[in-house]
N, CA and C atoms as a LAMMPS dump frame, in Angstrom:
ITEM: TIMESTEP
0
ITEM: NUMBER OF ATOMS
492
ITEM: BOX BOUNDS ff ff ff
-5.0000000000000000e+02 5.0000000000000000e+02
-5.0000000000000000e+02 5.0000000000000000e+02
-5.0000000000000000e+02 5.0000000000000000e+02
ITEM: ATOMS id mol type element x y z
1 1 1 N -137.605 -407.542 -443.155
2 1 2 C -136.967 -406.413 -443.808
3 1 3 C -136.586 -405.402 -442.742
4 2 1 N -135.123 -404.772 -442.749
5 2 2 C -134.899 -403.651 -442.07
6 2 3 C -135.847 -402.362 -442.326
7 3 1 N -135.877 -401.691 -440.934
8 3 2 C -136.577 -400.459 -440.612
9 3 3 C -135.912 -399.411 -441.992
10 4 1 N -134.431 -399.239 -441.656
11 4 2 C -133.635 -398.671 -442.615
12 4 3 C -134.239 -398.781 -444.373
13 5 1 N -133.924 -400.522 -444.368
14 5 2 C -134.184 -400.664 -445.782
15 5 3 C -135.807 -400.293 -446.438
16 6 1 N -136.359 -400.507 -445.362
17 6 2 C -137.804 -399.858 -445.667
18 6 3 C -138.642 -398.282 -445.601
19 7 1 N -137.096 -397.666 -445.069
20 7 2 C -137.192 -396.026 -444.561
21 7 3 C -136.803 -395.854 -446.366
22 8 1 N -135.831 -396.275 -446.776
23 8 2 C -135.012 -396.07 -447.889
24 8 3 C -135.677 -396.173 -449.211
25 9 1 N -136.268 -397.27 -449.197
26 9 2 C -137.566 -397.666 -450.548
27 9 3 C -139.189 -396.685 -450.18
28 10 1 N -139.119 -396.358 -449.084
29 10 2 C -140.656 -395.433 -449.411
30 10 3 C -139.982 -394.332 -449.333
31 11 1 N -139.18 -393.922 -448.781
32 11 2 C -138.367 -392.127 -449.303
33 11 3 C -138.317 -392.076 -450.826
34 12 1 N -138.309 -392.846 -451.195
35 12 2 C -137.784 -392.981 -452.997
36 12 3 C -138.721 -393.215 -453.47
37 13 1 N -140.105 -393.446 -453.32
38 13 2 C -141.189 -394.007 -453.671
39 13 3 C -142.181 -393.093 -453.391
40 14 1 N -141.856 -392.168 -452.303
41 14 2 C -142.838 -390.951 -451.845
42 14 3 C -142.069 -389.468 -452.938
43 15 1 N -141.073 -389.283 -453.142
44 15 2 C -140.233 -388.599 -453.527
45 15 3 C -140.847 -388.266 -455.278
46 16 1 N -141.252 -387.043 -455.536
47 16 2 C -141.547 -386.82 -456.828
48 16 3 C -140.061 -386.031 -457.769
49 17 1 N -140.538 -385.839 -458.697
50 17 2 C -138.939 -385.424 -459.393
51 17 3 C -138.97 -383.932 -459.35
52 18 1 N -137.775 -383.475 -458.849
53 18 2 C -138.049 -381.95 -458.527
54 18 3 C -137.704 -381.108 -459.767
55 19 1 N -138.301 -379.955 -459.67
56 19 2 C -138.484 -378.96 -460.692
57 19 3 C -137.441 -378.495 -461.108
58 20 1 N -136.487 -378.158 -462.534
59 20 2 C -135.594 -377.865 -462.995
60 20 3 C -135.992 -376.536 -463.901
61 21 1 N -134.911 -375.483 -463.897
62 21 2 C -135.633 -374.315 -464.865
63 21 3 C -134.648 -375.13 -465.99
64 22 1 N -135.341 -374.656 -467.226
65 22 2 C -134.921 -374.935 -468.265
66 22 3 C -134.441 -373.355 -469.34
67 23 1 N -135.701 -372.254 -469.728
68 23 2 C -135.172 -371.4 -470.541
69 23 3 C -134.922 -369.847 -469.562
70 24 1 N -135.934 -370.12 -468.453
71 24 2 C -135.521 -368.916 -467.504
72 24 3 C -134.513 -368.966 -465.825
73 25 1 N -133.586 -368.877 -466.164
74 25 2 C -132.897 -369.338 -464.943
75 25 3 C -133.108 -368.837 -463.36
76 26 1 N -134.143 -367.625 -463.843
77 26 2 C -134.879 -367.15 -462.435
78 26 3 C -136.187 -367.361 -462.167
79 27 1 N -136.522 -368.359 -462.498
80 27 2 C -137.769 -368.557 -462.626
81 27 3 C -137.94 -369.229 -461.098
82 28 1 N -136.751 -370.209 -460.742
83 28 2 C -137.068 -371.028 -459.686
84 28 3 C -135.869 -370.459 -458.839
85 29 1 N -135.986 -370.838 -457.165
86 29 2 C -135.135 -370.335 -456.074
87 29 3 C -134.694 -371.064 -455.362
88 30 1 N -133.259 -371.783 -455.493
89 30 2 C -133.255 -372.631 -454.702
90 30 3 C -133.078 -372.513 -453.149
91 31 1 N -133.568 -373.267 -452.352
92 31 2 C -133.653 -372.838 -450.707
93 31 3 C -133.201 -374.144 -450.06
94 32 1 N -132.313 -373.876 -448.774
95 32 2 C -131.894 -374.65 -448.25
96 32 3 C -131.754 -374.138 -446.873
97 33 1 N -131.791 -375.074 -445.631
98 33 2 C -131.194 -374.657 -444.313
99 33 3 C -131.653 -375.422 -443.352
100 34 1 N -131.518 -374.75 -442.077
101 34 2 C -131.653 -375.564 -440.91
102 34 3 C -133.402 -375.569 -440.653
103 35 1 N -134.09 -376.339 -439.726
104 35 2 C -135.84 -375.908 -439.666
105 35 3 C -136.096 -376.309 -437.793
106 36 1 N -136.793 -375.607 -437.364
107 36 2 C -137.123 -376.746 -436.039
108 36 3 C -138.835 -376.541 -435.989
109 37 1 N -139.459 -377.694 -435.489
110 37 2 C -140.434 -377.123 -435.136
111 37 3 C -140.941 -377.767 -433.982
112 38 1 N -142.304 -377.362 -433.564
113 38 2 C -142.885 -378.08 -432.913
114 38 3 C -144.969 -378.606 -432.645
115 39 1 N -144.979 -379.925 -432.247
116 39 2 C -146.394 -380.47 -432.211
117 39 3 C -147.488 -379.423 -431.75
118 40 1 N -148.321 -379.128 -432.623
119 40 2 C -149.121 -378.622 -431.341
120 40 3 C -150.49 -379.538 -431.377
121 41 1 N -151.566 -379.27 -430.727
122 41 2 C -152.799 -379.842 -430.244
123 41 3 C -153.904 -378.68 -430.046
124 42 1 N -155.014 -379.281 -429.412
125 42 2 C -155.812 -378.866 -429.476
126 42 3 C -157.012 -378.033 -430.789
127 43 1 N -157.728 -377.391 -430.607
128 43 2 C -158.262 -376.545 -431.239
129 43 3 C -158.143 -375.857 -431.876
130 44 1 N -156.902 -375.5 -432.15
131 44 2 C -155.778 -375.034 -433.625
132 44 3 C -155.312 -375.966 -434.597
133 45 1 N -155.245 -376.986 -434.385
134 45 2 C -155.002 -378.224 -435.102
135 45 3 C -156.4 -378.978 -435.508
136 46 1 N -156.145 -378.74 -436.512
137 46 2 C -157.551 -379.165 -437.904
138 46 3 C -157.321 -381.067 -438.141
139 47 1 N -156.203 -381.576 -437.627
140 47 2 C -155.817 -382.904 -438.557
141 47 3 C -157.082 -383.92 -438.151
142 48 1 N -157.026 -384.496 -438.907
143 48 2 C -157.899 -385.951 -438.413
144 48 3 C -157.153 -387.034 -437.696
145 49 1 N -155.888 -386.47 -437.397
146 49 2 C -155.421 -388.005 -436.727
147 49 3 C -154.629 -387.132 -435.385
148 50 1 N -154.963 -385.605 -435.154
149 50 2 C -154.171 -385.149 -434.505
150 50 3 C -152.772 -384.655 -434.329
151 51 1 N -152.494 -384.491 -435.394
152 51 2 C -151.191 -383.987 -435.483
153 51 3 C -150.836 -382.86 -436.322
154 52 1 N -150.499 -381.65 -435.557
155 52 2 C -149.771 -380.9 -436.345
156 52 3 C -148.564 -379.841 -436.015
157 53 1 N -147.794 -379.31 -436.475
158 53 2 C -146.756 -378.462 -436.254
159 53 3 C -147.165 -377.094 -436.524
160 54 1 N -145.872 -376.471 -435.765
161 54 2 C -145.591 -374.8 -436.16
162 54 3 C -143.949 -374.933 -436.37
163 55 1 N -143.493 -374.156 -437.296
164 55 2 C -142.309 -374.211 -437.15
165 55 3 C -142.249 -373.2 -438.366
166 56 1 N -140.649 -373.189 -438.145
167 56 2 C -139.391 -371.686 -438.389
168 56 3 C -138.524 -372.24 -439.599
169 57 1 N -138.175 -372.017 -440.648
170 57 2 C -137.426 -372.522 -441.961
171 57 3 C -136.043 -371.58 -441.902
172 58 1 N -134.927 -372.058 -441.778
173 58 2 C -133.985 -370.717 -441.71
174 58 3 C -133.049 -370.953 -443.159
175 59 1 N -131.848 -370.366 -442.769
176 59 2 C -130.706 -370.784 -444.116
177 59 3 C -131.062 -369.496 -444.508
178 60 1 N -131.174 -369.569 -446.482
179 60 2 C -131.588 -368.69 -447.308
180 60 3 C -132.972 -368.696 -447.163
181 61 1 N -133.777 -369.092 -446.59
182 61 2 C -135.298 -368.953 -447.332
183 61 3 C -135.375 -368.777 -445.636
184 62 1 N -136.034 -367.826 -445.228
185 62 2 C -136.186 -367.509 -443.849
186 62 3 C -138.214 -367.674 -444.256
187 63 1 N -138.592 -368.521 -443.15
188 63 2 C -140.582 -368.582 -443.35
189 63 3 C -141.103 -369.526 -442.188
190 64 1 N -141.892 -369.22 -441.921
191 64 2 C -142.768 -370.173 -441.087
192 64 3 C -143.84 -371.176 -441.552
193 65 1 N -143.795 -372.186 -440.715
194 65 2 C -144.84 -372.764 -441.878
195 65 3 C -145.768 -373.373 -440.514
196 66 1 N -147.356 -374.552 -441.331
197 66 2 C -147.81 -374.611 -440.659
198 66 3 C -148.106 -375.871 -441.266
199 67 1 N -147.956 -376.915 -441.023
200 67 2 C -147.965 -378.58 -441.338
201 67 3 C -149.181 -379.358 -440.378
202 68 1 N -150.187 -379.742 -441.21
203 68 2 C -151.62 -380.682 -440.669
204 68 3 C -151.046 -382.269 -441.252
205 69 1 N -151.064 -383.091 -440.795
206 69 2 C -151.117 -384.248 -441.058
207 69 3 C -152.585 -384.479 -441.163
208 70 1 N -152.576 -385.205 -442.77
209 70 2 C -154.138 -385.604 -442.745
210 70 3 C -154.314 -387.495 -442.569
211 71 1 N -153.379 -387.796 -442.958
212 71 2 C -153.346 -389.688 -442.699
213 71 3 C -152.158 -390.03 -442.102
214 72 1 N -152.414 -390.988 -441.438
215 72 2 C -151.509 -391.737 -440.982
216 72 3 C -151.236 -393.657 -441.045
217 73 1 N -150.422 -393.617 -441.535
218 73 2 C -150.568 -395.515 -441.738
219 73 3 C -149.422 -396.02 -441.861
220 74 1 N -149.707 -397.094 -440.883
221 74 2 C -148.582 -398.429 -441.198
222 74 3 C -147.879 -398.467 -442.411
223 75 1 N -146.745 -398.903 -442.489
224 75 2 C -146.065 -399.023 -444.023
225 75 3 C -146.018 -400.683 -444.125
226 76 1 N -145.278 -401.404 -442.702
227 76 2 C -145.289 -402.326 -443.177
228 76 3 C -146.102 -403.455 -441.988
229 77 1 N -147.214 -404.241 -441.71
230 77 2 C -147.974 -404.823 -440.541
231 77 3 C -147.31 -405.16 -440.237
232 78 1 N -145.955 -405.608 -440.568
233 78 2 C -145.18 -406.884 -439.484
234 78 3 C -144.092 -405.879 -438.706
235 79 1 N -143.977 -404.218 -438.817
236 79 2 C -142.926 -403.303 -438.559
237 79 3 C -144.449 -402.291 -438.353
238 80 1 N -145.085 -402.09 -437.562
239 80 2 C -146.121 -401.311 -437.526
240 80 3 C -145.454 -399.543 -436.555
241 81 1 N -144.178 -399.617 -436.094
242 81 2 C -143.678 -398.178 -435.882
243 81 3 C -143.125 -397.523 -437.055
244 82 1 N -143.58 -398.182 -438.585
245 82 2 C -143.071 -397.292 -439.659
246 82 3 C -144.252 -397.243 -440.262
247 83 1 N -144.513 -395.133 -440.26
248 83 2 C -145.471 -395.136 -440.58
249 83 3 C -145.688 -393.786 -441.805
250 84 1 N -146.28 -394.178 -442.952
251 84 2 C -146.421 -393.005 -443.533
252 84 3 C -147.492 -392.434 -443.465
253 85 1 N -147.434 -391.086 -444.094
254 85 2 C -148.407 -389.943 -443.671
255 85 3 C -148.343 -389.002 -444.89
256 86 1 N -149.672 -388.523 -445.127
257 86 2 C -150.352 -387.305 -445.648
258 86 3 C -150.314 -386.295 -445.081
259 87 1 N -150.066 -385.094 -445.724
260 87 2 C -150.503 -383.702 -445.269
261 87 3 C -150.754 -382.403 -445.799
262 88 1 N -150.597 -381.342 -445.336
263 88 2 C -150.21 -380.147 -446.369
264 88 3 C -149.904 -379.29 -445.519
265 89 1 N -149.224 -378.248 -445.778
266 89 2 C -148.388 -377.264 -445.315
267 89 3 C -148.958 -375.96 -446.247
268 90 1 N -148.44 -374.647 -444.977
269 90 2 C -148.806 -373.436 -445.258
270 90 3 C -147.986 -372.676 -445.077
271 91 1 N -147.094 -372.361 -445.91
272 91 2 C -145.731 -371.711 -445.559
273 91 3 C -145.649 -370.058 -445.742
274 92 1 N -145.047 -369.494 -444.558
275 92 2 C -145.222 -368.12 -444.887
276 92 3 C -144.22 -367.31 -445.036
277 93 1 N -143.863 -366.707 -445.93
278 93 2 C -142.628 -365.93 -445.994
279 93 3 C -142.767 -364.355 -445.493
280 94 1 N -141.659 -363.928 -445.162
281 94 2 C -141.341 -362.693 -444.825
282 94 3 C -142.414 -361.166 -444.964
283 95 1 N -142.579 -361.777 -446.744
284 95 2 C -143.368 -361.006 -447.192
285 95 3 C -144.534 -360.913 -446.847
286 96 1 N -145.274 -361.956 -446.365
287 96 2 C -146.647 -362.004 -445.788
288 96 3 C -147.106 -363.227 -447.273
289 97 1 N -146.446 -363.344 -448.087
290 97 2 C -146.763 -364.346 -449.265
291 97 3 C -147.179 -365.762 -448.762
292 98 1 N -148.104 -366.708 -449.02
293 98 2 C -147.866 -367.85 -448.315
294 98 3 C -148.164 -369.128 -449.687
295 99 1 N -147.31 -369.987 -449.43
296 99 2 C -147.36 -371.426 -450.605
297 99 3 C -147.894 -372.197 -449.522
298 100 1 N -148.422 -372.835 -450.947
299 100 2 C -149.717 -373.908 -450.437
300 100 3 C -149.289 -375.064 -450.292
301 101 1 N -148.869 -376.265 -449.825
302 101 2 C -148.017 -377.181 -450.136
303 101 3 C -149.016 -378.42 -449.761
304 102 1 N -148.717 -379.858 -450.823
305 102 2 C -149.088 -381.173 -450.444
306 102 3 C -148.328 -382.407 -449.609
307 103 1 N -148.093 -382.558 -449.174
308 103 2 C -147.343 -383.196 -448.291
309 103 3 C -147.217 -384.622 -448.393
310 104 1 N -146.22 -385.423 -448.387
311 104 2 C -145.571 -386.822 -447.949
312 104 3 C -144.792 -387.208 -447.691
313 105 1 N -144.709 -388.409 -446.56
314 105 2 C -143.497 -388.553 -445.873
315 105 3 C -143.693 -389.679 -445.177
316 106 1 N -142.381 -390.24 -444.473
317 106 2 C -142.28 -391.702 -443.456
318 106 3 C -141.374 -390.95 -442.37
319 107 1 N -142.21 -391.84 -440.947
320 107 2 C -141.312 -391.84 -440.089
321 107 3 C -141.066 -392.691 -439.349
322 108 1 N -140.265 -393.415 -438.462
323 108 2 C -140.22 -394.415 -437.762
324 108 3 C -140.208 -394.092 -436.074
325 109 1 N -141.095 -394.692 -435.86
326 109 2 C -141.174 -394.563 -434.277
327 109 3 C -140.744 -395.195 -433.52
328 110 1 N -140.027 -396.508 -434.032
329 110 2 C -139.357 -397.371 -433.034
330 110 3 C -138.881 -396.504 -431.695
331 111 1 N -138.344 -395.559 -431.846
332 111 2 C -137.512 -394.906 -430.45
333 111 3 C -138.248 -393.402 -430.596
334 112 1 N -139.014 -393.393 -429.522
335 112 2 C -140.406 -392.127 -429.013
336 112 3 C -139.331 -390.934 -429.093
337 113 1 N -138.073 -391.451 -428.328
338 113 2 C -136.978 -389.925 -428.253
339 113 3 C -136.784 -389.3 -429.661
340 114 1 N -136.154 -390.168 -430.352
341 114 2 C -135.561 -389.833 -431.8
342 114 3 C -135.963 -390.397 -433.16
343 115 1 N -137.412 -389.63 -433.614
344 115 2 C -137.985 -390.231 -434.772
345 115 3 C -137.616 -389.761 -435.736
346 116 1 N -136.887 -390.431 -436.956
347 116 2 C -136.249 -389.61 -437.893
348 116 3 C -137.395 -390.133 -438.919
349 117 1 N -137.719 -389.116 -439.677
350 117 2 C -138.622 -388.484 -440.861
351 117 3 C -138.128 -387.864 -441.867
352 118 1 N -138.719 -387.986 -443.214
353 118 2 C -138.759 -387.398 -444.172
354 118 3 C -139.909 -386.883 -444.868
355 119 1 N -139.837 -385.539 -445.041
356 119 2 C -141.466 -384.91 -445.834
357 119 3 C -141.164 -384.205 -447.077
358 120 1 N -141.47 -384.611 -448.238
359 120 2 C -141.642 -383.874 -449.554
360 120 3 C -143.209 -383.053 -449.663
361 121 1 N -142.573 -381.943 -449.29
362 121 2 C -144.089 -380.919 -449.713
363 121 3 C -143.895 -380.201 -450.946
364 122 1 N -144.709 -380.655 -452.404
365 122 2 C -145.008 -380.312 -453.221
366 122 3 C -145.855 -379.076 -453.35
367 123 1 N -145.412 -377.738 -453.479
368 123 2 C -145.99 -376.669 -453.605
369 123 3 C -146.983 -376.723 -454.671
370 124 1 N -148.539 -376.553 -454.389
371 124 2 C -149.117 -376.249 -455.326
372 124 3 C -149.638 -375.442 -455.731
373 125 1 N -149.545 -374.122 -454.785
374 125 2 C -150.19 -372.903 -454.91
375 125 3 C -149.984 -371.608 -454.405
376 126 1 N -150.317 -370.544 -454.039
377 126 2 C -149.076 -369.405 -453.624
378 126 3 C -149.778 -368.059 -453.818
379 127 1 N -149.993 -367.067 -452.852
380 127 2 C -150.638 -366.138 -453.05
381 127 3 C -149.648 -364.847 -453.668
382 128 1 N -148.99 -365.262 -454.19
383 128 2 C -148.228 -364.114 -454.445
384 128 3 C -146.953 -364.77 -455.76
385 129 1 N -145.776 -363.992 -456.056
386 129 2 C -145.41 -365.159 -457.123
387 129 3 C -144.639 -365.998 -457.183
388 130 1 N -144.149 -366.925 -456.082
389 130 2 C -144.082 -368.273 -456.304
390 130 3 C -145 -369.175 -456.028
391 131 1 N -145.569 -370.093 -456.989
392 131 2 C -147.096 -371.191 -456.897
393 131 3 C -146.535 -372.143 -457.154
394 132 1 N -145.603 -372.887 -457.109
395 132 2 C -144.842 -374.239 -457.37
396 132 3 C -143.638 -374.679 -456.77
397 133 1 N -143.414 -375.407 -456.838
398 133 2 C -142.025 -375.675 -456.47
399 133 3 C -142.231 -377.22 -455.256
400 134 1 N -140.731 -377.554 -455.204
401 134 2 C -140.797 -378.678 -454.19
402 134 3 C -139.679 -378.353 -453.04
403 135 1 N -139.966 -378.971 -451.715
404 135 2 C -139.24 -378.656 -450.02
405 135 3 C -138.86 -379.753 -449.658
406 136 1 N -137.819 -380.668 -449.659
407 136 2 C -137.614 -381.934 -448.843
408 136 3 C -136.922 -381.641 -447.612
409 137 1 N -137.893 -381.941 -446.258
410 137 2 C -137.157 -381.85 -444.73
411 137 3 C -136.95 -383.123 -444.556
412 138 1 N -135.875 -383.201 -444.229
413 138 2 C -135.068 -384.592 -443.403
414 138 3 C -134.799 -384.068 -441.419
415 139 1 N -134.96 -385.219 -440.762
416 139 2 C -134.853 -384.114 -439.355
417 139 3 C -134.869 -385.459 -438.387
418 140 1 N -135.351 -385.39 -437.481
419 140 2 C -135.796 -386.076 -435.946
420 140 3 C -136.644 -385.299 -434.625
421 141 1 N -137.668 -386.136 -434.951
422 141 2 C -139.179 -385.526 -433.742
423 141 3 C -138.882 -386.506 -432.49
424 142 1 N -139.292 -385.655 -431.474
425 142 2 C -139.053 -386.177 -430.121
426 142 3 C -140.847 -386.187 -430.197
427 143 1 N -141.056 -387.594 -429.796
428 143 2 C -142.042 -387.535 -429.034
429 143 3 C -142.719 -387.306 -427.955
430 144 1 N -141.654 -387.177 -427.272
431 144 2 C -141.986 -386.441 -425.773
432 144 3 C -142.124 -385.489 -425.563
433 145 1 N -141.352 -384.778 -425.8
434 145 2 C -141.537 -383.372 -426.107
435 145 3 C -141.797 -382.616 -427.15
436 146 1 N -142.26 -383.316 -428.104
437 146 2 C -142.694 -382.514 -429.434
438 146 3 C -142.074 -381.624 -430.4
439 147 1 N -140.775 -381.385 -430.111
440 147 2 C -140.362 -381.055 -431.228
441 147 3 C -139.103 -381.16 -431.684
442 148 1 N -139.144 -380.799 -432.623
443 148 2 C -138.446 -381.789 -434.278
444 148 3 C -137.099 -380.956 -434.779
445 149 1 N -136.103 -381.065 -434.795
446 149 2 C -135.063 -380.012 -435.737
447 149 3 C -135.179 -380.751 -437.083
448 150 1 N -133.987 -380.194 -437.798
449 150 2 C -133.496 -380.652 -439.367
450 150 3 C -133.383 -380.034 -440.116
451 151 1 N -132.995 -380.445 -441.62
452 151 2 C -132.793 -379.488 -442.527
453 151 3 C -133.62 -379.982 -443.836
454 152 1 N -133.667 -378.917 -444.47
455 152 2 C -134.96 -378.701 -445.546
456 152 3 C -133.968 -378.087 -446.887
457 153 1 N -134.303 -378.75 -448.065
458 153 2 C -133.616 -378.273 -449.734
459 153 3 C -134.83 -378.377 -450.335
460 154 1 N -134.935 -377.758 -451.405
461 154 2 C -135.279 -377.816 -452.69
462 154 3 C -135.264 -376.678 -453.4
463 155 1 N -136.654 -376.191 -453.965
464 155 2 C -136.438 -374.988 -454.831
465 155 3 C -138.088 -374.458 -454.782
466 156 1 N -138.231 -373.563 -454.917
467 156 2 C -139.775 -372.488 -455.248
468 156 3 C -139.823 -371.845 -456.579
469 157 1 N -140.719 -372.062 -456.617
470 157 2 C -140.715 -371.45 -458.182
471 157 3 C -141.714 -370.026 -458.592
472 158 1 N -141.567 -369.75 -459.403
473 158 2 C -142.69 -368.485 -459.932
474 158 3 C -143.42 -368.935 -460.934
475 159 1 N -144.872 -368.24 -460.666
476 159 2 C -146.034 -368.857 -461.57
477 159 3 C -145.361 -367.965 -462.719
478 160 1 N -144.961 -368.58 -464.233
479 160 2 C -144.44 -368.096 -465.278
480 160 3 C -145.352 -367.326 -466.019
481 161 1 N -146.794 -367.273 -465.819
482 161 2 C -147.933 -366.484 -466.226
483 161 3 C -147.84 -364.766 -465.72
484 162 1 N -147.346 -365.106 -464.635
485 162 2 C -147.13 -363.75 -463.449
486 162 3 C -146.293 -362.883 -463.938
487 163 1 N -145.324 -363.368 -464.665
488 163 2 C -143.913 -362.802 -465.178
489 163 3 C -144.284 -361.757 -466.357
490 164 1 N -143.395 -360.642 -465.573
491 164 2 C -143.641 -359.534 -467.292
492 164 3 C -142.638 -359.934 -468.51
């Protein structure tokens, strides 16, 4: 099986159905734009497999976020540079507000220069009032140098409890 055709069936398979407003049309925000980030290490990085980012969200939704990879695994033994991964993200906006996010995604490592990835972080929580919502980054991580551009869509939402 192609790298491609197997990038293509777990993107679609990792991919949950994103949030639609239905009776309040401001309830949710949609966000889109450019992102870069980069690996860091050491003693700031919590992951169990070693990996995590810092990075900058631009477009409309200007935030920083902070991405732990918690697993890492083979997708397929006989293609072992395609690999998916667990995580969660800590995204911070402007405001000082930060969403809590769950993380999944594939990337292929065949080529260390140009690893193209996909991560759906499912917002599940939010100190302030958006606590939901979903982020899909599409991009390419350099392994050599650690860091990653691309662009990021979806939407944030507001906890509807919060609402006067």
């Amino acid at each position: 099986m192609k790298t491609t055709s197997i990038l293509a069936f777990v993107a679609l398979a990792l991919q949950f159905t994103t949030l639609s407003v239905t009776a309040d049309d401001d309830a949710c925000k949609s966000v889109s734009g450019p992102f870069t980030s980069t690996v860091v290490a050491g003693p700031e990085c919590e992951s169990p497999v070693g990996i995590c980012t810092l990075g900058v969200l631009e477009g409309n939704f200007h935030a920083t976020y902070e991405f732990t990879i918690l697993t890492l695994v083979p997708v397929d033994p006989a293609n072992p540079a395609v690999l998916a991964y667990t995580g969660m993200s800590v995204i911070t906006l402007r405001s000082g507000e930060k969403l809590f996010a769950s993380d999944t995604g594939i990337m292929d490592t065949t080529n260390p220069v140009a690893v193209p990835f996909e991560t759906t972080a499912n917002i599940v929580d939010g100190t302030g009032q958006y606590t939901s919502g979903q982020i899909v980054a599409t991009g390419t991580l350099n392994l050599i140098t650690g860091e990653a551009v691309g662009s990021h869509s979806g939407e944030i939402c507001k906890d509807k409890k919060n609402k006067p």
